[in-house]
Phi, psi and omega in degrees: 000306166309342189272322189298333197277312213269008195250356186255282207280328158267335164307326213283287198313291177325318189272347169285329168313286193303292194324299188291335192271310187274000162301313173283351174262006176242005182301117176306340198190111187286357170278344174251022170266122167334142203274347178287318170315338177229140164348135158302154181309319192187267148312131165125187178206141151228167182341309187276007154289348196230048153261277175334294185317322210272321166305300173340287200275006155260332143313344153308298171349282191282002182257005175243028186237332173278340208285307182315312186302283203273048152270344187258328178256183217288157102035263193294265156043291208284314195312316179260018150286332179291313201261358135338290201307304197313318203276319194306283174307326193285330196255353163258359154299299184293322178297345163334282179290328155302331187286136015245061161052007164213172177236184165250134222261114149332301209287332171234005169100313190265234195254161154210107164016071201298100214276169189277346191277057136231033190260117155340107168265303149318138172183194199296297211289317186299299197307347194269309181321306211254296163318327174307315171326282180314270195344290177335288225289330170297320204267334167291338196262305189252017179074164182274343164306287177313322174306282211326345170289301179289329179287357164280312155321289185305343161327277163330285199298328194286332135011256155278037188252309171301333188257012176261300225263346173267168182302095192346338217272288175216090130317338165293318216282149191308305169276014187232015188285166173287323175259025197237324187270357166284324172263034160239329164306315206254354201237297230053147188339322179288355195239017172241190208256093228243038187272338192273016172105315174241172183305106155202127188286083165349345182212054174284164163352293180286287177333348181284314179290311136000291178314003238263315169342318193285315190282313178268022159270296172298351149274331157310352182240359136313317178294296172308318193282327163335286185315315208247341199040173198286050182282181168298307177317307163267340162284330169307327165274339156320288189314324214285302202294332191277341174275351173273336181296312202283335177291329173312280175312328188287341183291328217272326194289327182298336180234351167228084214280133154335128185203073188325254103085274173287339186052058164301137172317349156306297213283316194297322193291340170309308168275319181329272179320003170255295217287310191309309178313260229313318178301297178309311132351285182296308199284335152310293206306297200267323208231330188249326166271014186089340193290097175206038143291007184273312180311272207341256176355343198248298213276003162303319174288318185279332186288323168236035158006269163323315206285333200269316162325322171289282173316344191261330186288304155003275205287302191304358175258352174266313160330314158290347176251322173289146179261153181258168182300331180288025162091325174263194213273183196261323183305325198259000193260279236284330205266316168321264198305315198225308201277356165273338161277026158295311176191227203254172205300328156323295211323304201327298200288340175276328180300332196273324185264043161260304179316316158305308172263018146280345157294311195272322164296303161342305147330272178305358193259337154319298177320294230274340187278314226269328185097101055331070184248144153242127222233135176258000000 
């Protein structure tokens, strides 16, 4: 019974991460969304800044409930589930962001081929890909003491690796990071991510080994819950820790500004401490007070995670590239025609994408009647 509650409560934490990533990621028209909704600009933070860590660190979640398996099994096994998982998760990111392999054309109006050097190679799904990798192989070879070392290290150093190696001027700065010019060394410009006005990935390379924190903070606390289970007892040090993260970061932010963008080292200990309050939240809520008419709805989302993620990404990119004949897109005809005359144009833009990702639930919840999981 206890193993189902802590299989609850992270099914739980996961499907509010997706639930909340494809509301914010659907917004019809970024000029009407609510500012907890959109990214901070370059410094700073807001709620939808804490979606992406909080899937991390529910992969930490769900790798400390696998770790026990591959203590049993072989080496050569566990190696190749990892890179397997890795290549997998890493190539259906990249086809993503390519799909559907073509745009519309200026010069004629209609589609042309989208070529591969003009493709994103870095995103969400590869960075969830290229940390899972790093964690696993740290933490199956050296145990969690040692991960927990080197991922404190990396912490550190990635610090003054941005502030040396980046522009003496601002080192911080959107054009003067340290990770925008190491991934123009290996990519070049066509092959990064051009929504912030220049070439710059948001999940770049360098930026990546930071997030790494995010996985192996979420398997200790998967691992701690495991251990101790869900009493007063471990939560109140859940908590203790997760408030201790947030004085640190918040101390940390004077001289290493909170940065989604960059994934500063601020910025990991920031969410690690929300995600510790929140992972603790559900499992009171859900597990020690009984309360779990709410879950259902969460755990529909969690049980196939990637896959509704994918679909919700799918379709608002075939919906944003095809066009209907007046030209625009079928995602901006539905906010046109009909949720921006719902209430005022914010409301509107929130509303459709709540609609939306009650479409993509619907799915999963299809799925999910049927025994349908699908495991990358």
């Amino acid at each position: 019974m206890l193993q189902q509650k802590r299989f609850l409560a992270l099914d739980v934490f996961r499907g509010m991460t997706i639930c909340f990533m494809i509301i914010v990621n659907t917004s019809p028209d970024g000029d009407f969304t609510f500012a907890p909704l959109k990214h901070a600009q370059w410094h700073g933070f807001t709620p939808t800044d804490l979606v992406f860590p909080s899937f991390l660190f529910a992969v930490g979640n769900a790798l400390s409930f696998v770790m026990p398996k591959w203590e049993a099994a072989s080496t050569a096994s566990v190696l190749r589930k990892i890179f397997k998982r890795t290549l997998l998760i890493f190539l259906l990111g990249y086809l993503m962001y390519w799909f559907p392999f073509v745009r519309p054309d200026a010069t004629t109006g209609g589609y042309a081929f989208l070529p591969f050097g003009k493709t994103r190679v870095f995103g969400v799904l590869q960075r969830i890909a290229l940390v899972y990798c790093f964690a696993s192989l740290m933490i199956y070879f050296f145990k969690f003491r040692a991960a927990a070392i080197i991922t404190a290290a990396i912490l550190l150093l990635y610090w003054p690796v941005l502030y040396f190696f980046g522009d003496a001027a601002d080192p911080f700065s959107l054009r003067g990071n340290a990770v925008l010019k190491l991934d123009l060394w290996l990519l070049g410009p066509d092959h990064l991510y051009h929504g912030n006005g220049v070439p710059f990935d948001p999940e770049g390379f360098l930026s990546t080994f930071p997030a790494i924190a995010n996985v192996v903070a979420g398997y200790w606390v998967g691992k701690f819950l495991q251990q101790k289970g869900g009493t007063y007892e471990a939560l109140t040090r859940l908590m203790l820790a997760g408030f201790a993260l947030l004085v640190l970061a918040h101390f940390w932010n004077y001289s290493f500004p909170f940065n989604k963008k960059l994934w500063t080292s601020s910025f990991v200990l920031h969410t690690v401490g929300l995600d510790c309050l929140i992972i603790a939240a559900i499992v009171y809520v859900a597990d020690i007070q009984q309360k779990t008419a709410w879950t259902p709805f969460f755990q529909v989302f969690g049980k196939n995670p990637l896959f509704i993620y994918l679909l919700s990404e799918l379709l608002v990119i075939l919906w944003s590239v095809f066009r209907l004949p007046s030209g625009t897109t079928v995602f901006r005809w539905l906010y046109d025609k009909i949720f921006i005359h719902l209430a005022t144009p914010y409301v509107g833009a929130f509303i459709q994408a709540i609609a939306y990702m009650l479409l993509c639930w619907l799915v999963g919840y299809w799925m999910d009647k049927k025994k349908i999981y699908v495991r990358v």
